[in-house]
C-alpha positions as CSV (number, residue, x, y, z in Angstrom):
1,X,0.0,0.0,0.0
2,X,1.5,3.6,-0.9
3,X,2.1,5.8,2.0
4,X,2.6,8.8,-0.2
5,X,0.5,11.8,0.8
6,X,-2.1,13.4,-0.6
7,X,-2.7,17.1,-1.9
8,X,-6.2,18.8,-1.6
9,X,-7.4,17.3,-5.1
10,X,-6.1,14.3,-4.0
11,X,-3.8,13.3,-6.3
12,X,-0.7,11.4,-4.6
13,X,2.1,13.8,-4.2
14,X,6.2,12.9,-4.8
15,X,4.9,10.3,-8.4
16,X,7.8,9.7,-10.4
17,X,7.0,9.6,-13.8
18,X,8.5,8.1,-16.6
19,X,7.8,9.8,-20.2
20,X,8.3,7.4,-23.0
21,X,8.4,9.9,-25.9
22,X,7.4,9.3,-29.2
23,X,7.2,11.8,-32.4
24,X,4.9,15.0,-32.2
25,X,4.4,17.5,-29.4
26,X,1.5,15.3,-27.4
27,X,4.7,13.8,-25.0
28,X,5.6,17.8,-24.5
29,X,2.3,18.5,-23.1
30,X,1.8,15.6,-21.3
31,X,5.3,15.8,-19.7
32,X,4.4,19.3,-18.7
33,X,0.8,18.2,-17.3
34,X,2.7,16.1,-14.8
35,X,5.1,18.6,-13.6
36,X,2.3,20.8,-13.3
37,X,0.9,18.6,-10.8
38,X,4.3,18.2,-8.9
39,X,5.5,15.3,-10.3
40,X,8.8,14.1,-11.0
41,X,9.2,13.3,-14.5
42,X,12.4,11.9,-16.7
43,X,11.7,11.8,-20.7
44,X,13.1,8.9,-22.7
45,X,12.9,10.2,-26.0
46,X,13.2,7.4,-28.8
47,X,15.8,7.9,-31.3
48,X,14.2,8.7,-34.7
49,X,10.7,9.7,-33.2
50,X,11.3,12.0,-30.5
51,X,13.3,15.2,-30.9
52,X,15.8,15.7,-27.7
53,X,15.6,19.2,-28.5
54,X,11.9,19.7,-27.6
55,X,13.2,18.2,-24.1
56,X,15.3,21.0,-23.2
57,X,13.6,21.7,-20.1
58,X,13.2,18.9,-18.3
59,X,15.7,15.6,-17.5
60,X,15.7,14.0,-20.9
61,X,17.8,11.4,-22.5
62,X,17.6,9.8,-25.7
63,X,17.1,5.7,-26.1
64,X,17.1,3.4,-28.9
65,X,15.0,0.3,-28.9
66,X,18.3,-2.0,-29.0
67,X,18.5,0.1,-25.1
68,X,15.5,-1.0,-23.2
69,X,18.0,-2.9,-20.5
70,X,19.9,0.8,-20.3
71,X,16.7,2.4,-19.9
72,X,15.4,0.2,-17.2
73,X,18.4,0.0,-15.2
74,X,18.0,4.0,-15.4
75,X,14.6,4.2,-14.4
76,X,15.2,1.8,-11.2
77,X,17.9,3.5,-10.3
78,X,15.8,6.8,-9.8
79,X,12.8,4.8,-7.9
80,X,10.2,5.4,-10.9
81,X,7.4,3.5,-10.7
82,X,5.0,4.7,-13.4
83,X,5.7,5.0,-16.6
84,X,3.7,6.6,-19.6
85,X,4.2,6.0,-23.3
86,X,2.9,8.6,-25.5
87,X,3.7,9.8,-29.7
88,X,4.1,8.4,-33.1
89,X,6.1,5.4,-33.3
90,X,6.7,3.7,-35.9
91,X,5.9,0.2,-35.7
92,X,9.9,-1.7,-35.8
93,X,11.0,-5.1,-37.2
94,X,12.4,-7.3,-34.5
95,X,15.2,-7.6,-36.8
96,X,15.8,-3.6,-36.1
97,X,15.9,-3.7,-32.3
98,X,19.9,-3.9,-32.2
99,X,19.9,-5.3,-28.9
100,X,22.7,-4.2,-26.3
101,X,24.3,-6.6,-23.9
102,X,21.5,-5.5,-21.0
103,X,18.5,-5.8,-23.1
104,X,19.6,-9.3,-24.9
105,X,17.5,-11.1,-21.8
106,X,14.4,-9.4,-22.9
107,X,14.3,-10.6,-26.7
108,X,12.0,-13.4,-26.1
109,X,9.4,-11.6,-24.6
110,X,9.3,-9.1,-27.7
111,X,9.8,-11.7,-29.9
112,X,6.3,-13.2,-28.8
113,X,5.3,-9.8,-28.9
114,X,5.9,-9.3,-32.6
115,X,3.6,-12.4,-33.6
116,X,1.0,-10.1,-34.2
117,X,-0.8,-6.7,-35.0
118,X,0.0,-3.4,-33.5
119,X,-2.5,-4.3,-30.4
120,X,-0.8,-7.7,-29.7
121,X,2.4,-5.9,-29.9
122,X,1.5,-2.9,-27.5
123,X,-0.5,-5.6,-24.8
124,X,3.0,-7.3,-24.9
125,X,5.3,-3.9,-24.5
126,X,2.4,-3.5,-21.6
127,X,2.8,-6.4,-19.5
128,X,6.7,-6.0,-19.7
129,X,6.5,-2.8,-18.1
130,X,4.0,-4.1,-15.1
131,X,6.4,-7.5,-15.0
132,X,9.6,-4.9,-14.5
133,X,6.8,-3.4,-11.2
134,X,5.7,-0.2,-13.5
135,X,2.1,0.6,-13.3
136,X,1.5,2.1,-16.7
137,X,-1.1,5.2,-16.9
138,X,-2.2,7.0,-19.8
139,X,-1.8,10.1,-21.3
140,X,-5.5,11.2,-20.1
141,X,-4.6,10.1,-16.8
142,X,-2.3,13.1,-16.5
143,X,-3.4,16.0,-19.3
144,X,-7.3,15.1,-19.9
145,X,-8.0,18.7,-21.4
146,X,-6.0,16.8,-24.6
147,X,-9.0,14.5,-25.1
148,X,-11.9,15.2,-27.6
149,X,-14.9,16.6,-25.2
150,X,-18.7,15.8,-26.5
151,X,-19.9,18.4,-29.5
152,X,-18.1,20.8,-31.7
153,X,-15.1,22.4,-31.3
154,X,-15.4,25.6,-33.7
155,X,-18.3,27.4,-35.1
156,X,-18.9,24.5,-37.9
157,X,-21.7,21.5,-37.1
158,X,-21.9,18.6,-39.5
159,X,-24.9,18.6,-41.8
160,X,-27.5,15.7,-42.1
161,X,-25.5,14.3,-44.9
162,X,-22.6,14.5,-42.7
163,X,-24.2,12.8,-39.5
164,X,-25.2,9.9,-41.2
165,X,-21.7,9.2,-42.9
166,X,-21.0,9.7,-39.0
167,X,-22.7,7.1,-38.1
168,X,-21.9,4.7,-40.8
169,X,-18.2,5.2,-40.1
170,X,-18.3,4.2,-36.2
171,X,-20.2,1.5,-37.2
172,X,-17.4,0.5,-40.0
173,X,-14.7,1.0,-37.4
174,X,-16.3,-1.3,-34.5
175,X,-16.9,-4.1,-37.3
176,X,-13.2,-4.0,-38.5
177,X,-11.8,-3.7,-34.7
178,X,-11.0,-8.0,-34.6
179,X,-8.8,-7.4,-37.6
180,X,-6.8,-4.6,-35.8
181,X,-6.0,-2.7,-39.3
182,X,-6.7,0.5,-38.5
183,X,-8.6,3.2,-36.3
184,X,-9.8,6.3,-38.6
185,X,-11.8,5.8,-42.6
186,X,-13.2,8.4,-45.0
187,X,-16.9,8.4,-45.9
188,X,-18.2,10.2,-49.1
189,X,-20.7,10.3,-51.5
190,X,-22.7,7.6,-49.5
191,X,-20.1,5.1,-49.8
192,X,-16.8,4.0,-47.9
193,X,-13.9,5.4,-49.6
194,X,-10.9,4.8,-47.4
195,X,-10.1,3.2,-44.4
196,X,-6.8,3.2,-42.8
197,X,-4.4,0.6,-42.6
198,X,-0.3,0.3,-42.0
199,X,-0.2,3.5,-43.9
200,X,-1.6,5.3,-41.3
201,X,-4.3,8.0,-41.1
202,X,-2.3,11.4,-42.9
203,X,-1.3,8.9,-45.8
204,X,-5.2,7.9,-46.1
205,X,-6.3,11.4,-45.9
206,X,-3.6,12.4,-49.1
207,X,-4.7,9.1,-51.1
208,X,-8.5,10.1,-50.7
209,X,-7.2,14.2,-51.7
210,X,-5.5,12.4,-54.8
211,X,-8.9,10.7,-55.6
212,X,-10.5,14.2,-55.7
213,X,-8.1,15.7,-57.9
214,X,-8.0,13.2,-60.4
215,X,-12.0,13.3,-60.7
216,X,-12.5,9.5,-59.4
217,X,-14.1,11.3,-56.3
218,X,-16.5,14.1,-56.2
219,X,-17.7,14.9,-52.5
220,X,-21.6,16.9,-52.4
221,X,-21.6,19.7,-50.3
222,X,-21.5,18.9,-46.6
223,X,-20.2,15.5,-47.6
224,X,-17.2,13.7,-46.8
225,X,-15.8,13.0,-43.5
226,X,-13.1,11.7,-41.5
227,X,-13.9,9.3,-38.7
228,X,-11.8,8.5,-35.9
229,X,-12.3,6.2,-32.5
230,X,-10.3,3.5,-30.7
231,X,-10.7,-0.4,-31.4
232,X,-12.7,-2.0,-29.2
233,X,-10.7,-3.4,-26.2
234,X,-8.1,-1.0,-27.4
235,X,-6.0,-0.5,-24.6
236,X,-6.0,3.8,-24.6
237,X,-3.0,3.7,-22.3
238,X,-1.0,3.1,-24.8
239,X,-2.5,3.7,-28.5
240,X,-5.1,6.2,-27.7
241,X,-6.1,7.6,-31.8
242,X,-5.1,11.6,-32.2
243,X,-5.6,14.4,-34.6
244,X,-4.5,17.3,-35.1
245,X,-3.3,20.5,-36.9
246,X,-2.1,18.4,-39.9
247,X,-5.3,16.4,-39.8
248,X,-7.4,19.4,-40.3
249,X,-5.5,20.6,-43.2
250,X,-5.2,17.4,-45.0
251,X,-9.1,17.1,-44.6
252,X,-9.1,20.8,-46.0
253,X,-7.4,20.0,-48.7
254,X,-8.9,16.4,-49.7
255,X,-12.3,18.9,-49.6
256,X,-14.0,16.8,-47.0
257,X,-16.8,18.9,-44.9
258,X,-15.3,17.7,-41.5
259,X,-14.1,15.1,-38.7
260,X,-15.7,13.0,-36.2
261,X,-14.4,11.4,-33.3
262,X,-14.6,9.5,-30.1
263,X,-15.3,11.5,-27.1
264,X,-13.3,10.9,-24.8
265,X,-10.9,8.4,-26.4
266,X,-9.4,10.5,-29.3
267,X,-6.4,13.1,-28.4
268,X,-6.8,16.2,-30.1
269,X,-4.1,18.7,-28.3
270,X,-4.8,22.1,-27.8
271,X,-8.6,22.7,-28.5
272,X,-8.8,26.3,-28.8
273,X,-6.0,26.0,-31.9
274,X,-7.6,23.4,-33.6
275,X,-10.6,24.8,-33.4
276,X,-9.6,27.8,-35.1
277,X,-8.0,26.2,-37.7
278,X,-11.4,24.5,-38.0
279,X,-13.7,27.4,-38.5
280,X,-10.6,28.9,-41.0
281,X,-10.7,25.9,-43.1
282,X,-14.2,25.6,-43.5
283,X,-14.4,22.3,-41.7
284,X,-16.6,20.6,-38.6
285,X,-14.7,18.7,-35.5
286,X,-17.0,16.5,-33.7
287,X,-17.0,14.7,-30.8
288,X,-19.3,11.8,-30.5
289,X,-20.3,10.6,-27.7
């Protein structure tokens, strides 16, 4: 049982946090979120995702995969016990890791790990951590004001047209959630026109954009959106869906009317910006409950 105090919110004081850092500026903000609420926090930004730059103010170091043992031995050695993973990784062969000396013990774990899609692979990287005696939290645990709230973010609402392709992509998503392919498609002109796989969600978004220039797609007005939500059983401490700035121009530029998402289980970063970019493009953001 934790003897560690708590402040007037309750929240435990004297947490030592572990950042695992990814690409894009959501580890920033969540880094800063725990800080904010007093907590120790050391960054382990991943080589080729993560720039160490961005880390300037906090204790940062930079890791490869190949350096989990190195990273481990690190995080004991300052008493963490919680760790968060958070940003755009890549997903590596095992044939990349490059194991070191201290992380060659590890490899048949990951190895297992690997024998599957991106979920098997992140419930594996989880129960490592909690075997090493890290409780793993997520991202909302520490900055919920990044998660998509219920309704519209800017001045735009989707029209009819819009709320049914809504509806028909949730309902695509939660069919296609067994075959763990993908968490965002693109509905338009009454039909399914995309839906994301290893490419990942900007490089659907630009193939659907090509489909309008070239004529093959011709989106009504109001039509054509962008849904995004979580598998079901997705573990959302560790691959909880985002958007952001670069989603909404894409979707600009593709000439779809707007985006839907999951309330609650869809990062979106700084609402107020996005929003604005939103209403400036032309385009809804919804969240659904």
């Amino acid at each position: 049982m934790s003897t560690k105090a708590a402040d007037a919110a309750g929240r435990p004081q004297g947490r030592r946090i572990a950042v695992l850092a990814g690409r894009g500026d959501y580890p920033v903000r969540v880094a800063g979120a725990a800080v904010a609420q007093g907590a120790s926090v050391y960054v382990a930004v991943l080589t080729g995702a993560g720039d160490p730059a961005d880390y300037a103010a906090y204790d940062a170091r930079e890791y490869r995969l190949g350096q989990l043992g190195r990273f481990l031995d690190e995080i004991k050695r300052r008493q963490i016990d919680e760790i968060v993973m958070v940003g755009a990784l890549p997903r590596p062969s095992f044939g990349s890791l490059a194991p070191e000396l201290s992380t060659l013990k590890y490899l048949p774990h990951f190895a297992r790990a690997f024998q599957g899609g991106d979920d098997h692979l992140l419930r594996g990287v989880v129960s490592f951590f909690e075997g090493q005696g890290l409780r793993v939290v997520g991202p909302v645990d520490l900055a919920p004001d990044l998660v998509a709230p219920v309704g519209a973010l800017g001045r735009h609402k989707p029209a009819a047209v819009a709320r049914e392709a809504i509806a028909t992509g949730f309902n695509l998503l939660a069919v296609l959630s067994p075959f763990d392919i993908g968490q965002a498609a693109i509905i338009a002109d009454h039909r399914v026109v995309a839906v994301e796989a290893a490419e990942g969600t900007d490089a659907m978004i630009e193939r659907v954009a090509g489909l309008v220039q070239a004529g093959r797609l011709k989106p009504g007005k109001g039509d054509g959106v962008l849904v995004k939500a979580p598998k079901l059983g997705q573990d959302l401490r560790v691959d909880m869906p985002a958007i952001g700035p670069e989603t909404v121009a894409r979707a600009a530029a593709a000439g779809l009317a707007g985006i839907a998402v999951k309330a609650g289980s869809v990062l979106i970063g700084d609402r107020e910006r996005l929003a604005t970019l939103a209403d400036a493009s032309g385009l809804f953001i919804e969240g659904v409950a």
